[in-house]
N, C-alpha and C positions, 0 to 999 in steps of 0.2 A: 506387457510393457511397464515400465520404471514409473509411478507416484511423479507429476509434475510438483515439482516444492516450490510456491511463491513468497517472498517475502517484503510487506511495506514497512518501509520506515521514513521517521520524522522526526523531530525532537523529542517530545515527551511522551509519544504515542496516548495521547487523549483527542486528536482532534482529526489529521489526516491521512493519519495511517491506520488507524480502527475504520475510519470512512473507507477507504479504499478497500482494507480486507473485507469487509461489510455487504461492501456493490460490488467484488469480485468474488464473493462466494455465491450473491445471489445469480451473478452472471453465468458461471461454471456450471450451477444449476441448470439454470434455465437454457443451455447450449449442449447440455446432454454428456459437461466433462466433469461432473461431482465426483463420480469413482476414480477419475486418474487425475485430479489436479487438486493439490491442498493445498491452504493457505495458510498465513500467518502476518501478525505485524510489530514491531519494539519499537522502539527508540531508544536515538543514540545518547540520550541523558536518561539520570535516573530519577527524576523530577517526582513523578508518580506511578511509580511500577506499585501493580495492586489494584490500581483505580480503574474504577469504567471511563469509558469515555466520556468528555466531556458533555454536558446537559444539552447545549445548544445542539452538536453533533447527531447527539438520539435524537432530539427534535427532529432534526432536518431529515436525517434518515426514517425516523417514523412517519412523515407528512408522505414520505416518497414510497411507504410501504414495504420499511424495512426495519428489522429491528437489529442493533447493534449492541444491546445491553448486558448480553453475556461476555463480551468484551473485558480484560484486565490489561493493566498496561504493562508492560517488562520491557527491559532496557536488553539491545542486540549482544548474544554472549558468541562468544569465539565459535562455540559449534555450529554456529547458525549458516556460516562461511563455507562448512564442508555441504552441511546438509539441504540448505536453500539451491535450486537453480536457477531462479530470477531473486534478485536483491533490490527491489525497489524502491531508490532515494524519491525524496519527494521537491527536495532542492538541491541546490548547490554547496552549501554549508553542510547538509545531510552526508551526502556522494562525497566529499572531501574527509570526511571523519571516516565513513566506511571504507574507503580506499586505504587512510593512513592505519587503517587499525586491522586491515587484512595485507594477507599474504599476498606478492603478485600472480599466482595461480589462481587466485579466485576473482582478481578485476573485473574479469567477463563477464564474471556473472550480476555484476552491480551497473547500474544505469539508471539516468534519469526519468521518472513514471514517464511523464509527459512526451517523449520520448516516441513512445506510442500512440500519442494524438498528434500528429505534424500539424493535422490540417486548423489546429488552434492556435500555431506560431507562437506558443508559450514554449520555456524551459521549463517553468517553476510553481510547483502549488505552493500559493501565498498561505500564510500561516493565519489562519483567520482568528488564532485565540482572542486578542486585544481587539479586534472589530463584533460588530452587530451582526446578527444574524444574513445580511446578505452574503457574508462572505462564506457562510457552512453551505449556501446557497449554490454557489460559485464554485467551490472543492467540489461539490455533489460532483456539477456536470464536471467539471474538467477529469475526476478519476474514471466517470462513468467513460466517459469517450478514451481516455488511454487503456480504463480495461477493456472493451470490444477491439481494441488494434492488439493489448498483449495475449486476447483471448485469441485475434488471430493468426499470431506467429504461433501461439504453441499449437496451435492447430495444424497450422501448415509444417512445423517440425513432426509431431507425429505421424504427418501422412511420407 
């Protein structure tokens, strides 16, 4: 069977789209789909492509027993459109740049993370650059719960 290709994205990719590819690679892992489901994350600006994630991020990721510091950041390029099959916006302002800047063939494959966790009644991971540490807090859980619901559609697609 065909490589599941995941892709997050965010703004500057420092803060919740390195979080997301982070806790959905350890997830993939830990669910027995690391050989058929790969990830990835960019952002739709090019703020800091090059840079690791942001400090507070590894923090919070490291307390939860995760490391994310191999992490660089890159901005979303045209190929990523053919070659991703999940396009993970992380908000609204995200998902509207990725729509205008793909083909309509590829809509399907972009959606809102959150998306994936109903039972939180969110749309939107809040961009917690400008806040305090609760809010890498707060990203942790809300990716952690969209990725177990995206981990279990691709599952249930495979079957």
């Amino acid at each position: 069977m065909n490589r599941v290709k995941v892709l997050f994205v965010c703004m500057g990719n420092i803060c919740r789209s390195p979080t997301a590819e982070g806790v959905f690679r350890q997830l993939i892992k830990k669910h027995g789909l690391a050989e058929s489901v790969s990830t990835d994350s960019a952002g739709t600006h090019a703020y800091h492509v090059g840079e690791p994630p942001d400090q507070r991020a590894q923090a919070t990721a490291k307390n939860r027993g995760l490391d994310i510091s191999d992490l660089r950041a890159r901005s979303v390029a045209d190929d990523d459109f053919d070659m991703f099959d999940y396009i993970m916006a992380m908000d609204a302002d995200n998902y509207s740049n990725l729509l205008k800047h793909s083909s309509d063939i590829h809509h399907n494959k972009i959606a809102l993370f959150l998306n994936y966790a109903p039972h939180l009644n969110l749309t939107e991971v809040p961009d917690p650059y400008y806040g305090g540490a609760k809010g890498f807090e707060n990203v942790f859980d809300m990716v952690e719960a969209a990725s177990e619901g995206l981990i279990a559609q691709i599952k249930m697609q495979k079957n």
